[in-house]
C-alpha positions as a Markdown table, in Angstrom:
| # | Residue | x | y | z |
|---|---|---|---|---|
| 1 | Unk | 92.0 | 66.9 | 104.4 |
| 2 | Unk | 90.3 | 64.6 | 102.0 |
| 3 | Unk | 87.1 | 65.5 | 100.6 |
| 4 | Unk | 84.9 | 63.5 | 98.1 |
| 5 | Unk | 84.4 | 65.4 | 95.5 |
| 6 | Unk | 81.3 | 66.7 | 93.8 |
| 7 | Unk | 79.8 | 67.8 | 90.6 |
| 8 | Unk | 81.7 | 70.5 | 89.1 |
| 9 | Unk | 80.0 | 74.0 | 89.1 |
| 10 | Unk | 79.7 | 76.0 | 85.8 |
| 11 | Unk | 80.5 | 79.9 | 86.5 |
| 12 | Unk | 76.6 | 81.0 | 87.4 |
| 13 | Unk | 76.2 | 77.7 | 89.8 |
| 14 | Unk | 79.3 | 78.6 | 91.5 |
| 15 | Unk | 78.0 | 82.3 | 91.6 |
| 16 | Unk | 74.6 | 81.1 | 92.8 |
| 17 | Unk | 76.0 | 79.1 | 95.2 |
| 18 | Unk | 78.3 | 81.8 | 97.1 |
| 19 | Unk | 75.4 | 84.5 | 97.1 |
| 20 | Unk | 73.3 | 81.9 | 99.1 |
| 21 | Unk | 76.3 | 82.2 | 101.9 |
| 22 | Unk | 74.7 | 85.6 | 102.6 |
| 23 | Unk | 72.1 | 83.6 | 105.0 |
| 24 | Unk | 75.0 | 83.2 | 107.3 |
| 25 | Unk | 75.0 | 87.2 | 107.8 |
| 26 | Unk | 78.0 | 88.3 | 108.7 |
| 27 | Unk | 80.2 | 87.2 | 111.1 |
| 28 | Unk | 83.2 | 89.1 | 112.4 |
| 29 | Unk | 86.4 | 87.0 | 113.5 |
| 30 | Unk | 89.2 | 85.2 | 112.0 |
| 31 | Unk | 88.8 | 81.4 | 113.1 |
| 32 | Unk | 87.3 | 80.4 | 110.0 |
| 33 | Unk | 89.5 | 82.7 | 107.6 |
| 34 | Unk | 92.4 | 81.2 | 109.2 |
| 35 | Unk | 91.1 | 77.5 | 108.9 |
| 36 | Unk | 90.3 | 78.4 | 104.9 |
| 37 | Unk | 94.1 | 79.6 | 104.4 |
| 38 | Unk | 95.6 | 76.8 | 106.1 |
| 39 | Unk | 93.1 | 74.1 | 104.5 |
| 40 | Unk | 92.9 | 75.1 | 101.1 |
| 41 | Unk | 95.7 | 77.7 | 100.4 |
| 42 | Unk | 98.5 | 76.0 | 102.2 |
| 43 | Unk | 100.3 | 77.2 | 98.7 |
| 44 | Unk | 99.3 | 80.8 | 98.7 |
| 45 | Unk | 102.2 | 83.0 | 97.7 |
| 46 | Unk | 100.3 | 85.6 | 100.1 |
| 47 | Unk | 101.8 | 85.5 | 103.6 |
| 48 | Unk | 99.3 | 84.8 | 106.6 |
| 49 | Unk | 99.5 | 83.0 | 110.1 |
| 50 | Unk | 100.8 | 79.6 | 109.4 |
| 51 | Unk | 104.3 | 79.4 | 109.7 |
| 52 | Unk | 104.7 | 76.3 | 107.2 |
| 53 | Unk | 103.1 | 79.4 | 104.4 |
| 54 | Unk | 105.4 | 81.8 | 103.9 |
| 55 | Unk | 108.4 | 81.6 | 102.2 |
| 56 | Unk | 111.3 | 84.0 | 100.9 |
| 57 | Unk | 109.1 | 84.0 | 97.8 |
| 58 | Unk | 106.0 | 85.4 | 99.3 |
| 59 | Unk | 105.1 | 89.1 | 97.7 |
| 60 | Unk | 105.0 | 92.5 | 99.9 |
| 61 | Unk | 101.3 | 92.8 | 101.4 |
| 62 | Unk | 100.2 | 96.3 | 101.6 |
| 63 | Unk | 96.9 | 96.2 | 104.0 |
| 64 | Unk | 94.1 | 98.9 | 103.5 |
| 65 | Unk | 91.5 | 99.7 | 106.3 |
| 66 | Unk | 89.3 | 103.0 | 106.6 |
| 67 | Unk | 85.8 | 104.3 | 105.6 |
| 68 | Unk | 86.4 | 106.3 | 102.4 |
| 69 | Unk | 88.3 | 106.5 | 99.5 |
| 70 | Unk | 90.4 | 102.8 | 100.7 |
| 71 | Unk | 89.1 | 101.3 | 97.1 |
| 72 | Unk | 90.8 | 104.7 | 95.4 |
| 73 | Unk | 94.3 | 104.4 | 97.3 |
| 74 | Unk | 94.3 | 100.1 | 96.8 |
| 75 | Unk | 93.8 | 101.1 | 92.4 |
| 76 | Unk | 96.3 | 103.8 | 93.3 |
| 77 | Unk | 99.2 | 101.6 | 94.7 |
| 78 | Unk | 98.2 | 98.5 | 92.0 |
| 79 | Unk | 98.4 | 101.0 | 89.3 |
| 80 | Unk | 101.8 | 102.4 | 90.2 |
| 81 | Unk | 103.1 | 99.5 | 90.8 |
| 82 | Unk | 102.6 | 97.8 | 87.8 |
| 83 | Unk | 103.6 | 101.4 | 86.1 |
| 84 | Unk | 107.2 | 100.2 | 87.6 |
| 85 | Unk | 107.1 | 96.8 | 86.2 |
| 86 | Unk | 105.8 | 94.8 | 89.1 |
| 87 | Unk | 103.4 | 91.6 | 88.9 |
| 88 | Unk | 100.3 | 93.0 | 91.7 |
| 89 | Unk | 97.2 | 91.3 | 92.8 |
| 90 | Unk | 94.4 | 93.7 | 93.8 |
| 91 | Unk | 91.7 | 92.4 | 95.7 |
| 92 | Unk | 88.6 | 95.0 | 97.0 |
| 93 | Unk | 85.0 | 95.2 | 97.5 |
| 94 | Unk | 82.0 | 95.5 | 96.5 |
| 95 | Unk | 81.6 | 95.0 | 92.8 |
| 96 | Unk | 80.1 | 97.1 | 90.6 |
| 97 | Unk | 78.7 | 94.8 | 87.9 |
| 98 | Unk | 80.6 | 91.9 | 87.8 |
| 99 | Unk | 82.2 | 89.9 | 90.7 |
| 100 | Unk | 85.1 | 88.8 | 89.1 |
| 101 | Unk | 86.3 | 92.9 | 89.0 |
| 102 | Unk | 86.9 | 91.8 | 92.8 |
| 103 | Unk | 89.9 | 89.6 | 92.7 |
| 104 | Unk | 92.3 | 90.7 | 90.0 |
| 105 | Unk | 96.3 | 89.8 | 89.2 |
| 106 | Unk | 98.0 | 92.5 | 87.0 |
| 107 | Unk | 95.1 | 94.3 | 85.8 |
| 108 | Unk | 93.3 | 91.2 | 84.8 |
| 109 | Unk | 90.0 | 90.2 | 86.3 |
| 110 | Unk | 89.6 | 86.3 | 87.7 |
| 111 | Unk | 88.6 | 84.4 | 85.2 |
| 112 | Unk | 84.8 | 82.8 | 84.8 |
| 113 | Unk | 86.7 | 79.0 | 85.0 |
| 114 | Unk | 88.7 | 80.4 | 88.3 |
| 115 | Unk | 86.2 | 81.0 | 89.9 |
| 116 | Unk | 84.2 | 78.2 | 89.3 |
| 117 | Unk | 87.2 | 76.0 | 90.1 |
| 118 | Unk | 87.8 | 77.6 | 93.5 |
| 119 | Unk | 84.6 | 77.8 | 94.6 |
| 120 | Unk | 83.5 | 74.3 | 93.4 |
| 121 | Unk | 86.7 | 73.0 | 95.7 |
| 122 | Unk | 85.8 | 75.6 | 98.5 |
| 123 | Unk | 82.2 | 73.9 | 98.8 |
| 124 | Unk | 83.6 | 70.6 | 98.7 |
| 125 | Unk | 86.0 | 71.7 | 101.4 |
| 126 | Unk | 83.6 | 73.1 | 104.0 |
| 127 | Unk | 79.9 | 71.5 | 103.3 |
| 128 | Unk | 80.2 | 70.3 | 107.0 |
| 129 | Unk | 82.0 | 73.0 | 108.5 |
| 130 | Unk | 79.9 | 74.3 | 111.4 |
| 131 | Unk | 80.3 | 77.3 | 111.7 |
| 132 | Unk | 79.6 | 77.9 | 107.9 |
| 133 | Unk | 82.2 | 80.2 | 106.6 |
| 134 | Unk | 80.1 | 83.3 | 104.8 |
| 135 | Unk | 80.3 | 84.6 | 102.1 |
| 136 | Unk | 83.3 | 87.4 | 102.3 |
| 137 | Unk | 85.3 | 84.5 | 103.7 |
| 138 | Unk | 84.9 | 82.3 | 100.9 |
| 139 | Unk | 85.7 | 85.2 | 98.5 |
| 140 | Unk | 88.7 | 86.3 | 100.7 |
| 141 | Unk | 89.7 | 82.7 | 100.4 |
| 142 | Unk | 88.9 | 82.4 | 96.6 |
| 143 | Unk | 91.4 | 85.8 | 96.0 |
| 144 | Unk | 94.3 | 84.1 | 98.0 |
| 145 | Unk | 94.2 | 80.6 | 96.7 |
| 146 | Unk | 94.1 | 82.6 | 93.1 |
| 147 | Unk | 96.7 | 84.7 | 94.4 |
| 148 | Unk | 98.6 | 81.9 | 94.8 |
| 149 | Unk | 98.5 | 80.2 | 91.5 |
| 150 | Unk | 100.6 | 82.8 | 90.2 |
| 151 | Unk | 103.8 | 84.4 | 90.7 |
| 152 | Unk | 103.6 | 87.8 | 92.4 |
| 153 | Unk | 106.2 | 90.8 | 93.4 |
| 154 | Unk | 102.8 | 92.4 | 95.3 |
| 155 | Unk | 99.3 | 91.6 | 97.0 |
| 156 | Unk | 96.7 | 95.2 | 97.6 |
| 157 | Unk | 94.2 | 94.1 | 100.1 |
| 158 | Unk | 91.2 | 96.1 | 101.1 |
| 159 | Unk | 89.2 | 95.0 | 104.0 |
| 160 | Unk | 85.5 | 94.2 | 104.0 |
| 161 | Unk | 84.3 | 95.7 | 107.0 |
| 162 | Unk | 86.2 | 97.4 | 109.9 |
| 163 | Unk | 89.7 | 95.7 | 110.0 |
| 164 | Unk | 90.6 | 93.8 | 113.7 |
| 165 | Unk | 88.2 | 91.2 | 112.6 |
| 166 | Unk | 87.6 | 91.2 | 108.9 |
| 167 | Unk | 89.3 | 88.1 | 107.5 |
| 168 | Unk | 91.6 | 90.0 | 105.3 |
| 169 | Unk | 93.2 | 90.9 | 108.8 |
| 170 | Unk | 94.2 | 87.2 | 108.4 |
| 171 | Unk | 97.1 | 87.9 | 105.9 |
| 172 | Unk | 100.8 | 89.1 | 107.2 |
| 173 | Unk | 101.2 | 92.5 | 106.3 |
| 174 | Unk | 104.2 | 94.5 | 105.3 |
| 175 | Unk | 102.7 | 97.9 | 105.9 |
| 176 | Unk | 98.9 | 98.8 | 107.5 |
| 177 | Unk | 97.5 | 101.7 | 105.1 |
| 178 | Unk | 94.6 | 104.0 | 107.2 |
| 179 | Unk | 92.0 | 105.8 | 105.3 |
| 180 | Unk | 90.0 | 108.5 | 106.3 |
| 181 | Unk | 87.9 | 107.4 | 108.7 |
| 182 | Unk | 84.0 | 108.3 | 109.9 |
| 183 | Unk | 80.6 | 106.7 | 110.9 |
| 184 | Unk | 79.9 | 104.2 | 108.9 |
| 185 | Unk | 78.2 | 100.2 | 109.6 |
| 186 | Unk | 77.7 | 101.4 | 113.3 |
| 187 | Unk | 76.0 | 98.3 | 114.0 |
| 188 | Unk | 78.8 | 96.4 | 113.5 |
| 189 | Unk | 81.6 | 98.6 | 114.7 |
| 190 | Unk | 80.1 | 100.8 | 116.8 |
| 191 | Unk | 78.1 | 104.2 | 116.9 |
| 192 | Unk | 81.4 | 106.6 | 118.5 |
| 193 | Unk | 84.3 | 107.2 | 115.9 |
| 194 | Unk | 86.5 | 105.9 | 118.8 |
| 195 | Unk | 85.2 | 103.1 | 118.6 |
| 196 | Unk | 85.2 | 102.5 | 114.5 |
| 197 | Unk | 88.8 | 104.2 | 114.7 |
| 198 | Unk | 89.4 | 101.0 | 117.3 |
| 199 | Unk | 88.0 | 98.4 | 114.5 |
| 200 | Unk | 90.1 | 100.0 | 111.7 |
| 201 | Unk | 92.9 | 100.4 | 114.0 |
| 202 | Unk | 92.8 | 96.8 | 114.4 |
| 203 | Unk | 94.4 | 96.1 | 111.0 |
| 204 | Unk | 98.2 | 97.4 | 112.4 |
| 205 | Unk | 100.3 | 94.3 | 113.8 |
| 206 | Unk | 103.6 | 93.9 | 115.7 |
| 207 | Unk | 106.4 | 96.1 | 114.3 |
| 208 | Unk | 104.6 | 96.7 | 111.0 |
| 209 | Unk | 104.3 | 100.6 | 109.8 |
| 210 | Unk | 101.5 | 102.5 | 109.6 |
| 211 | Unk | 100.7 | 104.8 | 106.9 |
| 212 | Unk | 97.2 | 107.1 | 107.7 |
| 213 | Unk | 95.4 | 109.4 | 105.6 |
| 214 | Unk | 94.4 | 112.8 | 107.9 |
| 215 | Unk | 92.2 | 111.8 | 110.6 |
| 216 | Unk | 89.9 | 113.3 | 112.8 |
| 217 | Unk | 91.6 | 114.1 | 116.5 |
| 218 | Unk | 89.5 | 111.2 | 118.4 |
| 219 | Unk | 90.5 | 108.6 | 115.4 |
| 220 | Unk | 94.3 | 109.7 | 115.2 |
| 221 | Unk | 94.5 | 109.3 | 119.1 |
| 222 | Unk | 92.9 | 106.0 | 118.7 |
| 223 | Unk | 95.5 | 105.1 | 115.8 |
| 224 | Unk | 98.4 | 106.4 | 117.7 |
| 225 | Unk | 97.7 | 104.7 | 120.5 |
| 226 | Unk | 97.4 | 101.1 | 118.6 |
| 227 | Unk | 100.8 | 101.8 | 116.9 |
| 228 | Unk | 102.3 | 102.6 | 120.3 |
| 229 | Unk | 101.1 | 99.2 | 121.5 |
| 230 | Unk | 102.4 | 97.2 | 118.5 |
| 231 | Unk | 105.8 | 99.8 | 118.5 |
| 232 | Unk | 105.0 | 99.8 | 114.7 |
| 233 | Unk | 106.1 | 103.3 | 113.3 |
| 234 | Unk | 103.2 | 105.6 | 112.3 |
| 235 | Unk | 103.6 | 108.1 | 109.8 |
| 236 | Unk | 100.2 | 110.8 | 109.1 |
| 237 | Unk | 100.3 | 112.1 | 105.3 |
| 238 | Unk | 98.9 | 115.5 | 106.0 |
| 239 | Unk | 100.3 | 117.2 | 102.3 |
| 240 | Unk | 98.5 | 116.4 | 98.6 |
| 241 | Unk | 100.0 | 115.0 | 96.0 |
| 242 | Unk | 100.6 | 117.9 | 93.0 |
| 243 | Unk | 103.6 | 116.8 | 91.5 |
| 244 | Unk | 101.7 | 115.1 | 87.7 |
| 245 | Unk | 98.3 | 115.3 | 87.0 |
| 246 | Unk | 95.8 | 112.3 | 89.0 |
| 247 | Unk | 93.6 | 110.6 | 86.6 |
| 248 | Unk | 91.0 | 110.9 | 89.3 |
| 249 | Unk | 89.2 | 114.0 | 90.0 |
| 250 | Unk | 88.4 | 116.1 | 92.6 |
| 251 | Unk | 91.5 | 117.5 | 95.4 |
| 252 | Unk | 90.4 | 114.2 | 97.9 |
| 253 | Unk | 92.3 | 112.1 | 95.5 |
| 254 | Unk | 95.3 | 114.0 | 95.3 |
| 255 | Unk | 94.9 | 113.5 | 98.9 |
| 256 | Unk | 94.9 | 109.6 | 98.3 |
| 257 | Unk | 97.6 | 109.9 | 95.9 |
| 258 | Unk | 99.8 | 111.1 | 98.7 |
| 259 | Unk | 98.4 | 107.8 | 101.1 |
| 260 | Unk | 99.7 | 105.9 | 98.0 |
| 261 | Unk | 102.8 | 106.6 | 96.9 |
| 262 | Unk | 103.6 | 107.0 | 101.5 |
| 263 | Unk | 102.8 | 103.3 | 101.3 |
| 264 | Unk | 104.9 | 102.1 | 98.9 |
| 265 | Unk | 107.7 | 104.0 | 100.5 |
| 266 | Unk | 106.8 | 102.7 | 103.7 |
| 267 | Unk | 106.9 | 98.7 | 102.3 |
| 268 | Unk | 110.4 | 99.2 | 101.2 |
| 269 | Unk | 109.1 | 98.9 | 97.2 |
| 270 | Unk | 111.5 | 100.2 | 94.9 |
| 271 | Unk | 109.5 | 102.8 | 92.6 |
| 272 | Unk | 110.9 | 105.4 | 90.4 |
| 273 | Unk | 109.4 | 108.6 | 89.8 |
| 274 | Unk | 108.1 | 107.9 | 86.9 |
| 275 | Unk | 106.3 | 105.1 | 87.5 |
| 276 | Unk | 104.3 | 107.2 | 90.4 |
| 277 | Unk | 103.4 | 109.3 | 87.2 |
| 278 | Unk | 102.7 | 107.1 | 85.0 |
| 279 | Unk | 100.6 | 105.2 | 87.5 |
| 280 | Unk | 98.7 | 108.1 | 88.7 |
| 281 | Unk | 97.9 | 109.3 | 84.9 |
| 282 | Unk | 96.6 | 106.1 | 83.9 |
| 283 | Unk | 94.8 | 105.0 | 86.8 |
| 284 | Unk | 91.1 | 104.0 | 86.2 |
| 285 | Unk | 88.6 | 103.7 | 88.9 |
| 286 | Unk | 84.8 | 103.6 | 88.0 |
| 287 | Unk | 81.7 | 105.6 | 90.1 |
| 288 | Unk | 84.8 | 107.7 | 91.8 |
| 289 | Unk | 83.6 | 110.5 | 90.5 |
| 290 | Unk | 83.3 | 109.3 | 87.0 |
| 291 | Unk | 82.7 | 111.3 | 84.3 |
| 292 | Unk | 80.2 | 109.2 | 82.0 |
| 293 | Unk | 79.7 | 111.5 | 78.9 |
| 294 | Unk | 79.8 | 115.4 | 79.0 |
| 295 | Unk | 77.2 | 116.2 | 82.0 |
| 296 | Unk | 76.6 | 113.0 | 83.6 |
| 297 | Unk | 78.7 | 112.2 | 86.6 |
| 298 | Unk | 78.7 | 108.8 | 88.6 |
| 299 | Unk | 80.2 | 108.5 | 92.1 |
| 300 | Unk | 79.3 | 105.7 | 94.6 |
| 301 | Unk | 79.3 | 108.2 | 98.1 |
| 302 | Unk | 77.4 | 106.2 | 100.7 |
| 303 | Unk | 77.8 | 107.7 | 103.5 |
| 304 | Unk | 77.6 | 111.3 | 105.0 |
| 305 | Unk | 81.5 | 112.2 | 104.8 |
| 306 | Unk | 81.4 | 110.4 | 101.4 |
| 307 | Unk | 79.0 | 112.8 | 100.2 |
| 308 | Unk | 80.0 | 116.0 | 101.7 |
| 309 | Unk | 83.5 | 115.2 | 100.2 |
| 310 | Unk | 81.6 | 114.8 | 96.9 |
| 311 | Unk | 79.8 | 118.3 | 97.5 |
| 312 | Unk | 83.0 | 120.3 | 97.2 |
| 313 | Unk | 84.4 | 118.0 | 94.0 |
| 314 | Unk | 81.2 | 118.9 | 92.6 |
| 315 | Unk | 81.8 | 122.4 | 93.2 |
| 316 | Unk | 85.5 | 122.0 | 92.1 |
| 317 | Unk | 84.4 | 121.3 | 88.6 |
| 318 | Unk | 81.1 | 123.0 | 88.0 |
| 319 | Unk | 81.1 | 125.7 | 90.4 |
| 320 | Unk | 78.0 | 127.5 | 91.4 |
| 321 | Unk | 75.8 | 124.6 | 88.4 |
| 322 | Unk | 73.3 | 122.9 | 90.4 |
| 323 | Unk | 72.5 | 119.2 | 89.9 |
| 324 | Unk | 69.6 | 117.0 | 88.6 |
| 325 | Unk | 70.4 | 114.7 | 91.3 |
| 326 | Unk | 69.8 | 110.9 | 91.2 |
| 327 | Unk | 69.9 | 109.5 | 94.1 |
| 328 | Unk | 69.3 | 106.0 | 95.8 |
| 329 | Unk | 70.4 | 104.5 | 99.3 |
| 330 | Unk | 70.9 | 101.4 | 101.4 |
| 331 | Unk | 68.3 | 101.0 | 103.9 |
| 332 | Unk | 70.9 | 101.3 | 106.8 |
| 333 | Unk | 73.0 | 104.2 | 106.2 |
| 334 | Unk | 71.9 | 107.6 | 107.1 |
| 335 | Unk | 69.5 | 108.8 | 104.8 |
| 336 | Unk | 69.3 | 112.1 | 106.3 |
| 337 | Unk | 73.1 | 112.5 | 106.9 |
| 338 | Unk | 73.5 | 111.8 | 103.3 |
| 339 | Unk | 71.2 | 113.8 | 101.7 |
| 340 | Unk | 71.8 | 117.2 | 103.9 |
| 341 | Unk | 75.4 | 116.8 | 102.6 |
| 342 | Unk | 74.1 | 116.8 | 99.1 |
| 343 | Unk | 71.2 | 119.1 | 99.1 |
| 344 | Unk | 73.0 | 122.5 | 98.5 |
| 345 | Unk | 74.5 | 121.2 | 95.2 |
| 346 | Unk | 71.0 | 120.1 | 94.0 |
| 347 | Unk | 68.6 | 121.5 | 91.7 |
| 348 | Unk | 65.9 | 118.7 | 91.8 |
| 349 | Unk | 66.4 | 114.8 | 93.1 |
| 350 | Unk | 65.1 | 111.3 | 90.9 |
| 351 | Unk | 64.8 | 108.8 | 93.5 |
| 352 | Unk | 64.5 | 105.6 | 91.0 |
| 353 | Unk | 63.5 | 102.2 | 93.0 |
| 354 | Unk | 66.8 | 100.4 | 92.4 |
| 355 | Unk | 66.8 | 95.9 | 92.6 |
| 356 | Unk | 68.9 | 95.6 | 95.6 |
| 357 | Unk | 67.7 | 94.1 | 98.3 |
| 358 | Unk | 69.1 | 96.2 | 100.9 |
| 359 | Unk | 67.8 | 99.4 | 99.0 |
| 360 | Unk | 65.6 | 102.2 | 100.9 |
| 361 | Unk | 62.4 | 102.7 | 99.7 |
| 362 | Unk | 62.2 | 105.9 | 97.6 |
| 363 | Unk | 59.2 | 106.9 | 99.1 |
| 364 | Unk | 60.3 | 106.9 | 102.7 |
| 365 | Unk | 64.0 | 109.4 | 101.2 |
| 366 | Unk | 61.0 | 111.3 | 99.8 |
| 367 | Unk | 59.1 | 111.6 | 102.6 |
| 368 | Unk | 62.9 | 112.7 | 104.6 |
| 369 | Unk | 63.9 | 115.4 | 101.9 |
| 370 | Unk | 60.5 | 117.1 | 101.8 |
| 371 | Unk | 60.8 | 117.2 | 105.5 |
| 372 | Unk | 64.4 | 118.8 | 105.5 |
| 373 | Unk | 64.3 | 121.5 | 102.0 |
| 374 | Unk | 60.7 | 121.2 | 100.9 |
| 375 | Unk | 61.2 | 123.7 | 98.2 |
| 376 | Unk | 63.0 | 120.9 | 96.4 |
| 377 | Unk | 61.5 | 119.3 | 93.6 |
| 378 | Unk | 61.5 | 115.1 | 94.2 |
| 379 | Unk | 60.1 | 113.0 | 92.4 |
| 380 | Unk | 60.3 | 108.6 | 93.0 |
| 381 | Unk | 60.1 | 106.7 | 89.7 |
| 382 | Unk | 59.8 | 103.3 | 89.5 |
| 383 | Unk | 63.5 | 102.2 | 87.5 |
| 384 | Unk | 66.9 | 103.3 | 87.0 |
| 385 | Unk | 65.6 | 104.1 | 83.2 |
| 386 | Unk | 63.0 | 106.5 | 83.9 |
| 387 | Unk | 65.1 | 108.5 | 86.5 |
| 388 | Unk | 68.0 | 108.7 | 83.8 |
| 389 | Unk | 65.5 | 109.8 | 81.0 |
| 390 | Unk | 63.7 | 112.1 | 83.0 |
| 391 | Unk | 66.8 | 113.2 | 84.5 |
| 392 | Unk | 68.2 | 114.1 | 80.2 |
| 393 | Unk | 64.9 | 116.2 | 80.1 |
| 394 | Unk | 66.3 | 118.7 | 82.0 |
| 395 | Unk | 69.1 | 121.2 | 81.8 |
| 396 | Unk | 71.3 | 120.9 | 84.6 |
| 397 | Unk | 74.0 | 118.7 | 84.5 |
| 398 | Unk | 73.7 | 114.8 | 86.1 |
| 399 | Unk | 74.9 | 113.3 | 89.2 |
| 400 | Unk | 74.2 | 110.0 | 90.4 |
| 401 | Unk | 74.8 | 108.7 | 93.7 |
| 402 | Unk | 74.1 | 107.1 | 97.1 |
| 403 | Unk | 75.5 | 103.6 | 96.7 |
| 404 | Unk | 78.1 | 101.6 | 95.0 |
| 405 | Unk | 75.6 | 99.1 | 94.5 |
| 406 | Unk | 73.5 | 101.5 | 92.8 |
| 407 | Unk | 76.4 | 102.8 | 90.8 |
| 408 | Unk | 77.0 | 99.4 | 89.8 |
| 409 | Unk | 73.5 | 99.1 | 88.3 |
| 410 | Unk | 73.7 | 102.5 | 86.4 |
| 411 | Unk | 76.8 | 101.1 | 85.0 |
| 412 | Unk | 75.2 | 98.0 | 84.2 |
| 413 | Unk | 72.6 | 99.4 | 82.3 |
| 414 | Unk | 74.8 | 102.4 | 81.0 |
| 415 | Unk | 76.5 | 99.7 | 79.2 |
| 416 | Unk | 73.5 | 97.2 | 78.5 |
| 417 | Unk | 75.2 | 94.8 | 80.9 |
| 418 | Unk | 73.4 | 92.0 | 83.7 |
| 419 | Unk | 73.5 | 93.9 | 86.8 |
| 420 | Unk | 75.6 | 92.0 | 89.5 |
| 421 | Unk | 72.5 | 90.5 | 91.1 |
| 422 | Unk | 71.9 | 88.8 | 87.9 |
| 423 | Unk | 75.0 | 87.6 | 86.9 |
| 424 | Unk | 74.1 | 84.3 | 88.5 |
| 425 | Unk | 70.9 | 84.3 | 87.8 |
| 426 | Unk | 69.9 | 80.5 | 85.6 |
């Protein structure tokens, strides 16, 4: 397809220019995904659809669907892998503070002048497209043309949302990697765990195995059944991984750890033992958990299971120590799930108003945790900055929480770093 092309876009432009995609929501399905590959990667190393794409060269594509802790076993797999010598690509999501962190080959984030390349010749490629592609499409895209620029042994891929029609689910896999799953983006996937176990389900193909993190019953049988119809094996990692220490705290990761190295097995990669410990020592994954200085812990849980899970690490390392608790949500998750998970562990809550745009307002998660443990101090301040100095003031130590996206703008500032939201900001 010949397009005429247009003035090149510096790294912010090109930044600006895919955040204004968001006005096209989000739009489940793969006809445009598919289009994107076959019109702009038609050189992609990474396997998908079109028969003329792959070749003998293409890498092993390890797929990763679920609702927690899929981010944790993609670093896993990319960081054992390259522990053994391979060349890995690694794309997840959502960003912490910059975007590039989500499209990475060995290690190495996208460069500035990549991504200003591929998305200057995406927008030249699909200014008349109707539908618009949005804007995980374009980034999906971005990764895979980048992808396949360079030589690779291995491609990580986490989905977006759900899995049957996210447009990673575009890509040929070599093994379909299940993580734990629970309610999560009901609106888009539905509101029974059948029904998100259906969506995530949605990632295994035709003779392809299946490697799943513990599930609940209604989610395995929903699994189970999907692998059935697709006669792809299906293999449930029910143990923890103890064998080396996990760079990662708390026993969930060890849990992961195990999803890992089952997935590597199961895509017929060639690792020795002591690249699985190597991997897992060196492994770096930030607000999973992280440990900032001596009493300040970050950890991006969004979602009830998220944060119950991050209750008992909590209680793993500081045992019966109560937190100052910072804490700041997205509008449409369950405040009140969330919270309830994390109230026992608490001592007091900072509810700082945080930039994003999807953000609950602090005073309506006030107005929910007075309602559920009143004798809770709470207190709403007006930036990240004052929560965190307030939040020093006191004794206990520090946990902050409740989004990624808020993690990603404690890190920001944590380091004196543009937030993501401002990285394309002229």
């Amino acid at each position: 397809m010949n397009v005429a092309p247009r003035t090149r876009l510096n790294y912010k432009q090109a930044l600006a220019w895919l955040y204004s995609l968001q006005r096209f929501g989000i739009k489940l399905g793969l006809e445009n995904i598919q289009r994107l590959l076959n019109e702009c990667c038609s050189g992609v190393c990474v396997k998908h659809p079109a028969p003329a794409v792959a070749s003998a060269s293409t890498p092993k594509v390890i797929h990763v669907a679920g609702t927690n802790g899929k981010g944790s076993v993609c670093a896993m797999i990319d960081s054992i892998c390259r522990a053994q010598g391979y060349r890995t690509s690694l794309f997840i999501s959502p960003h912490l503070v910059t975007f590039r962190e989500r499209i990475r080959v060995n290690g190495e984030m996208i460069s500035e002048d990549a991504v200003a390349d591929g998305l200057t010749m995406i927008r030249d490629l699909i200014a008349d497209w109707d539908p618009h592609p949005t804007f995980f499409e374009v980034t999906t895209a971005l990764a895979l043309k980048h992808f396949g620029d360079t030589k690779l042994d291995i491609a990580i891929l986490e989905t977006g949302l759900g899995g049957r029609l996210d447009a990673t689910n575009a890509v040929q896999s070599d093994v379909s990697v299940i993580t734990p799953i629970g309610l999560d983006h009901e609106e888009w996937l539905g509101n029974t765990l059948a029904q998100i176990a259906g969506e995530k389900a949605g990632i295994i193909k035709p003779g392809v195995p299946v490697v799943s993190a513990p599930q609940q019953p209604r989610a395995e049988e929903v699994i189970r059944a999907r692998a059935a119809e697709c006669r792809s094996s299906v293999q449930f990692v029910n143990g923890t991984y103890h064998a080396s220490p996990v760079a990662l705290r708390g026993e969930y990761q060890k849990q992961n750890a195990s999803v890992a190295v089952a997935a590597i097995q199961a895509a017929n990669i060639d690792v020795k033992e002591r690249a699985i410990v190597r991997g897992l020592a060196a492994i770096e994954w930030p607000a999973r958990f992280q440990k900032w200085d001596e009493r300040t812990i970050i950890d991006g849980a969004h979602n009830p299971s998220a944060a119950r899970i991050l209750a008992q690490t909590w209680r793993e390392v500081f045992g019966d120590q109560k937190a100052t608790l910072v804490l700041a949500v997205l509008s449409d998750k369950d405040l009140r799930g969330i919270y309830e998970a994390l109230a026992p562990i608490a001592e007091s809550f900072l509810l700082p108003k945080i930039r994003s745009e999807r953000r609950a307002d602090p005073e309506e998660l006030s107005k929910v945790l007075s309602d559920v443990t009143p004798q809770l101090s709470c207190s709403v301040t007006p930036t990240v900055g004052d929560a965190l100095r307030l939040a020093r003031a006191k004794p206990n130590p520090i946990l902050i929480t409740g989004s990624l996206h808020f993690a990603g703008e404690v890190l920001a500032h944590l380091h004196g770093e543009p937030a993501a939201f401002e990285e394309c900001a002229q």
